[in-house]
C-alpha positions in Angstrom: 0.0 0.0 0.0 1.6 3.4 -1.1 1.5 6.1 1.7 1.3 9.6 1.0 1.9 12.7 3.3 -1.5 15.1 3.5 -1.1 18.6 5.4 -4.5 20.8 6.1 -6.6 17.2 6.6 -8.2 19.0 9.3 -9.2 21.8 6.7 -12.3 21.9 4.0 -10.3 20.6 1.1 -7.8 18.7 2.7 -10.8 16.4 4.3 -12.2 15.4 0.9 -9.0 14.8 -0.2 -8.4 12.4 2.6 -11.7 10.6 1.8 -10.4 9.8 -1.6 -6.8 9.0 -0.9 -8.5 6.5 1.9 -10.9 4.7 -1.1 -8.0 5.1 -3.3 -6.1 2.6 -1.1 -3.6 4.8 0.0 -2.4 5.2 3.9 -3.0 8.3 4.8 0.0 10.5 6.8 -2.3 14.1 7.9 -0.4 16.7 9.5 -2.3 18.2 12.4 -1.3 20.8 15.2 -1.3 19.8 18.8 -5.0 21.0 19.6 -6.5 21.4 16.2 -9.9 21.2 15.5 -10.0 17.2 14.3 -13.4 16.8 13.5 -12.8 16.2 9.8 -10.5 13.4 10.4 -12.7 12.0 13.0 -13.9 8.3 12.3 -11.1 7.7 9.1 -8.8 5.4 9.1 -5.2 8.0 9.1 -2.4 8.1 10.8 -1.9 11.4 12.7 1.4 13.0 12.3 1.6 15.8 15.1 3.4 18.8 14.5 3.1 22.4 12.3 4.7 23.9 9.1 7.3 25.1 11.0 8.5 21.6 12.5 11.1 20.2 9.6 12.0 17.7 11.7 8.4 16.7 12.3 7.6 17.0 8.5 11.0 15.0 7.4 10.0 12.0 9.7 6.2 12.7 8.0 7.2 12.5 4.4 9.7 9.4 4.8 8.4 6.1 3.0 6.0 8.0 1.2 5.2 8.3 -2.8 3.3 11.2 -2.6 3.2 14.6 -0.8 0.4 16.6 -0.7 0.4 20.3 0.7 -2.9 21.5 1.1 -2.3 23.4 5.0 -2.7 27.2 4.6 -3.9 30.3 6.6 -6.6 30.9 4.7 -8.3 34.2 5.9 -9.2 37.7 3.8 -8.3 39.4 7.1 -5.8 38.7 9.8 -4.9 41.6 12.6 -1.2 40.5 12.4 -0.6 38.7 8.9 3.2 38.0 9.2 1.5 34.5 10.9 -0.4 34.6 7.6 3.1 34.7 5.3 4.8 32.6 7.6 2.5 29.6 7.6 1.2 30.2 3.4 5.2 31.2 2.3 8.0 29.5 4.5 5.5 26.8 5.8 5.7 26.0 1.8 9.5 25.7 2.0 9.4 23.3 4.7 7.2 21.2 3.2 8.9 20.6 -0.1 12.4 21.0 1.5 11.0 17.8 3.8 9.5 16.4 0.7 12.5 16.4 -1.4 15.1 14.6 1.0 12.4 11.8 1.9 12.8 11.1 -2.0 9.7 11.4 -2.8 8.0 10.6 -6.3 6.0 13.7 -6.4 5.1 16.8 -4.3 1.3 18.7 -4.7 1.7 22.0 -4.1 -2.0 23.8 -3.1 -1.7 27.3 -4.7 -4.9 29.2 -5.0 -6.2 31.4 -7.9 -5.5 34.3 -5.6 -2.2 33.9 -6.9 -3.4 34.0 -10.8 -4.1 37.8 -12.3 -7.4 38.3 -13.1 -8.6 39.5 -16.3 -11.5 42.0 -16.8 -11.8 41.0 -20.8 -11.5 37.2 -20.4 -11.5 34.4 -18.1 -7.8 33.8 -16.7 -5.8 30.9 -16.9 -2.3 29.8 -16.6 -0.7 31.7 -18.3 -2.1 35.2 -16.5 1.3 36.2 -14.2 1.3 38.9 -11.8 4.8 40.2 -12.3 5.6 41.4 -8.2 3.8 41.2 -5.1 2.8 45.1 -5.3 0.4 44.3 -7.9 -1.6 42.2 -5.7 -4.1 43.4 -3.6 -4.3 41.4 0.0 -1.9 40.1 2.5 -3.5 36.6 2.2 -3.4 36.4 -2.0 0.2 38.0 -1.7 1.2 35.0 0.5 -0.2 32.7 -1.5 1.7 34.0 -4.5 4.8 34.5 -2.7 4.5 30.5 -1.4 3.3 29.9 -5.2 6.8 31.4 -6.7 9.0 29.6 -3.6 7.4 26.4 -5.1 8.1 26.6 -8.5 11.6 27.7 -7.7 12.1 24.7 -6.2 10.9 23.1 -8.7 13.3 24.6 -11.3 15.8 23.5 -8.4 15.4 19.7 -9.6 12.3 19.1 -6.7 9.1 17.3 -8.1 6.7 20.1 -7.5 3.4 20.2 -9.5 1.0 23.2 -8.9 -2.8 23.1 -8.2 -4.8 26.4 -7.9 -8.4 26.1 -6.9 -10.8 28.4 -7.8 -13.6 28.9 -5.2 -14.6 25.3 -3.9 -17.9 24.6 -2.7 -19.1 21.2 -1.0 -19.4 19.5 2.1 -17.0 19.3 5.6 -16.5 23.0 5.5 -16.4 23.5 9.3 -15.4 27.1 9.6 -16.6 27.8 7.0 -14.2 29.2 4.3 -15.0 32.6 2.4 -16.7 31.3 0.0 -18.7 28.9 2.1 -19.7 31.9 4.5 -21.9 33.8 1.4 -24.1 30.3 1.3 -24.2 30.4 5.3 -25.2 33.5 5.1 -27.9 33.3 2.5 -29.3 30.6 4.3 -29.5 32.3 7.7 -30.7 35.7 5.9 -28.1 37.5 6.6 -27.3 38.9 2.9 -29.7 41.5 2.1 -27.8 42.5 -0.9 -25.3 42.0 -3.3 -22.0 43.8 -4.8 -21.4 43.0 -8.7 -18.5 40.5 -8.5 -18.1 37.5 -9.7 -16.6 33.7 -9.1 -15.3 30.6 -10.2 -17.4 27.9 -8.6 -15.7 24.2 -8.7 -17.4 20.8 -6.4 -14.9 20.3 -3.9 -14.7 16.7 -4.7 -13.3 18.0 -8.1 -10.7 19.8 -6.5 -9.8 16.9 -4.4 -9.7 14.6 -7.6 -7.7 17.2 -9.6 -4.9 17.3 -6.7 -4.6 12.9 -7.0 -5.0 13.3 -11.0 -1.9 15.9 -10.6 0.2 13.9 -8.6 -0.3 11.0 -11.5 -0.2 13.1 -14.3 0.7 16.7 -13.7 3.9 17.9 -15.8 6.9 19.1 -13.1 6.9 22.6 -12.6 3.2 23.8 -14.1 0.3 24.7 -12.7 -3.5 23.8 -13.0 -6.4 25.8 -12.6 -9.1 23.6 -10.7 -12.7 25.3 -11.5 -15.4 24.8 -13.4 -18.8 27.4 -14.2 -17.8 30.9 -13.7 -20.8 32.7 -12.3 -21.9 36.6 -11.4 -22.7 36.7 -7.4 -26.4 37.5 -8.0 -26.7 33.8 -10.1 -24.5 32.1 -7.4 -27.6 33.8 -5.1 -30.4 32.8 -7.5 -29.5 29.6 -7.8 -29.3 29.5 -3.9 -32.6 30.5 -3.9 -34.2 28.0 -6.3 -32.7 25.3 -4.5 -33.4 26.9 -1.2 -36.7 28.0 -1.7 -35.6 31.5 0.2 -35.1 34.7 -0.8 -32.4 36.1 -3.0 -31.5 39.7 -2.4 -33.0 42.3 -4.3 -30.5 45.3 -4.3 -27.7 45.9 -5.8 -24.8 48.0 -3.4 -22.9 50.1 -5.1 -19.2 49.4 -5.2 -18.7 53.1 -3.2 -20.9 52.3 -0.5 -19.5 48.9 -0.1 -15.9 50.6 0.2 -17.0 53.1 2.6 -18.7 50.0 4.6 -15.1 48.1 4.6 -13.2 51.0 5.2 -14.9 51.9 8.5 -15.2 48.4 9.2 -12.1 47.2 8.9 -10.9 50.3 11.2 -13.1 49.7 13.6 -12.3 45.9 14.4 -8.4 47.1 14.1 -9.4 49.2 17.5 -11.9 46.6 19.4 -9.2 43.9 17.9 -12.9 41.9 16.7 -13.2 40.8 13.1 -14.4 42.8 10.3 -17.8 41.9 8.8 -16.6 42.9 5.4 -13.3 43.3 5.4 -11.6 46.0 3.0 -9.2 43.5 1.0 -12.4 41.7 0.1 -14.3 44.8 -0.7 -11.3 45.7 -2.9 -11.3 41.7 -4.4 -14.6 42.6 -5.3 -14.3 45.0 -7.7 -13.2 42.0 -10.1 -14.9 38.9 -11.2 -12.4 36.2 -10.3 -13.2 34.2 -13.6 -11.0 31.7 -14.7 -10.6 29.3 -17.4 -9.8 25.4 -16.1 -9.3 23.9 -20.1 -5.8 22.8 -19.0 -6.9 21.0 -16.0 -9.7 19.1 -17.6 -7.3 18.3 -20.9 -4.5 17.3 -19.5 -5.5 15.9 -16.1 -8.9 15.0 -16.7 -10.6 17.8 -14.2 -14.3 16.0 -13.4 -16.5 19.2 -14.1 -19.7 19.0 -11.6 -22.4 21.5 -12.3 -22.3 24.6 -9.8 -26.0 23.9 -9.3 -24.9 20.6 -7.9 -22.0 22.1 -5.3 -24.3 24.6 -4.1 -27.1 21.8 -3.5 -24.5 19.4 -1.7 -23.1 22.7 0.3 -26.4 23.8 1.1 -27.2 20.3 2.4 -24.3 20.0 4.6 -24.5 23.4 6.1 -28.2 22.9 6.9 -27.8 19.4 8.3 -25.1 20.5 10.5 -27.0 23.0 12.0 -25.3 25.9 10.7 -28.5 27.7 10.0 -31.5 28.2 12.7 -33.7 24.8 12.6 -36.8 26.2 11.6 -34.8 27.8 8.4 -33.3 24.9 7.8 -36.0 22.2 8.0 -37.8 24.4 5.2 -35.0 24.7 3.2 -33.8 20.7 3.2 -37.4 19.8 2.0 -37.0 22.3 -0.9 -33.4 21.2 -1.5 -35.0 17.4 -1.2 -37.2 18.2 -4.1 -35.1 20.1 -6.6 -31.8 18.4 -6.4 -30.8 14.5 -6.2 -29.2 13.0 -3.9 -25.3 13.7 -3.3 -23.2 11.5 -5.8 -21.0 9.1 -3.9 -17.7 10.5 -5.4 -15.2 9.5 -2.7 -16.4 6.6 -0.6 -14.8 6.9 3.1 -15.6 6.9 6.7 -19.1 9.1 7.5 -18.4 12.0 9.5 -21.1 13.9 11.1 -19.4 16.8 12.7 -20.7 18.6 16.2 -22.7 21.9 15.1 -20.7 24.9 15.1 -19.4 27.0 18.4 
């Protein structure tokens, strides 16, 4: 049985990638920090391997006798009070990894990039081939860590290492326990807390197609590229509609205009800087906004064979998950799973593993 190395297990996409690894026959090496959150790894059949990013001698011992090393461990927040933790998890945490990677011998490292670190395009859809050219063009201290850990890994590749790139676009799908960005606008819709919209846009890709594009790279990815894993690109008010014929509740109405929005982030953001509380809607994503983070995933499916689920079909099995967990009040979500009952099937069974039913939310 080939093991592999996993780090971010304990994370949304490192959890379904663990689920497939597991039915894959793999063993299963997950990373986790003394005192994590392990509710994702509860009930599957992994070994823990305890330690952090900044632990080489932790992630050496992790990676020996392995075939395969998959990095999917990152800070992964629009907003951080101090974000030198951010840089030095997303950009040296990197280096450890494939530093570790590379003496264990291993046959091939999976680097989990982000299209935060691919330049957007207003006139087309992006793909791999769109290169920011230096950190100051990048708006964010989270996308400019994960571009920064992006270039480290690529230089390592050029450096002999067997480094193959992933970036995911915006996944959507079940075990998102914080939740992520992304997974926080379809908590929100279902617990009513979006009364409006900003005109942005996103790439919206099943999370079990992400996890299946990070195994289908480390068979078949080329050394030293990157792949885009997304699939439908779609404006926020048809991420919402959709939400909301699935749902059965109400999509917002009103459009906010990109200045109010601003003004809303700016004050925001200032005003958890001094109570040292979290911003609502933090400047960096306000600014994010202003683009529609569309992106074109043609390599991914050619050469790696990308599974392309319908966004209808995330957003159904996200929905789902969030409203069986309890994420949304019950009387909401009792409502809302009948509807979703009635105009979606059943979740395929993509990656066949242990059932996890995690505690509701703090």
């Amino acid at each position: 049985m080939d093991k592999v190395f996993l780090t971010g297990g304990t994370g949304f996409v490192g959890a379904n990638l663990a689920r497939l690894l597991l039915a894959e026959g793999f063993h299963v090496r997950a990373l986790a920090r003394r005192g994590s959150d392990r509710r994702n790894l509860a009930g599957l059949n992994a070994e823990i391997a305890e330690g952090d990013l900044g632990d080489s001698a932790v992630l050496e011992s992790a990676c020996r006798g392995c075939r395969y090393v998959f990095h999917v461990a990152a800070d992964y927040r629009i907003w951080a009070p101090d974000p030198r933790t951010m840089y030095a998890a997303n950009v040296q945490g990197t280096v450890n990894v494939i530093e570790a990677a590379g003496k264990a011998g291993v046959e091939r490292v999976v680097h989990c990039s982000s299209v935060a670190a691919v330049k957007v395009r207003d006139d087309a859809p992006a793909d791999e081939r769109s290169e920011y050219r230096s950190a100051d063009e990048i708006v964010s201290d989270y996308k400019k860590s994960k571009w920064l850990a992006e270039q480290a890994a690529l230089e390592l590749a050029q450096k002999g290492l067997p480094v193959v790139v992933v970036n995911p676009a915006a996944p959507i799908g079940p075990l998102d326990i914080k939740p992520t960005p992304t997974g926080k606008i379809v908590v929100d819709f279902l617990a009513g807390r979006m009364p409006s919209y900003v005109d942005t846009g996103l790439n919206v890709v099943h999370v079990a197609d992400v996890a299946a594009g990070h195994l289908a790279a480390a068979r078949r990815g080329r050394l030293g590229e990157r792949y885009i894993l997304g699939s439908e690109n779609l404006s926020l008010k048809a991420l919402l509609d959709l939400l909301a014929d699935l749902t059965g509740l109400p999509a917002p109405r009103f459009k906010t205009p990109y200045a109010v929005a601003y003004a809303f982030g700016a004050l925001d953001t200032a005003r958890a800087r001094l109570t040292g509380g979290e911003p609502m809607a933090p400047l960096d994503a306000v600014r994010m906004a202003r683009h529609k983070m569309f992106f074109d995933s043609t390599k991914a499916v050619r050469e790696l064979g990308l599974p392309q689920t319908p966004a209808r079909q995330a957003l159904a099995d996200a929905a789902r998950w969030f409203l069986e967990n309890r994420y949304v009040p019950e009387a909401t979500a009792q409502a809302a799973l009948a509807r979703l009952r009635k105009s979606s099937e059943p979740a395929p069974a993509r990656a066949p593993g242990a059932s996890v039913v995690v505690a509701p939310p703090r």
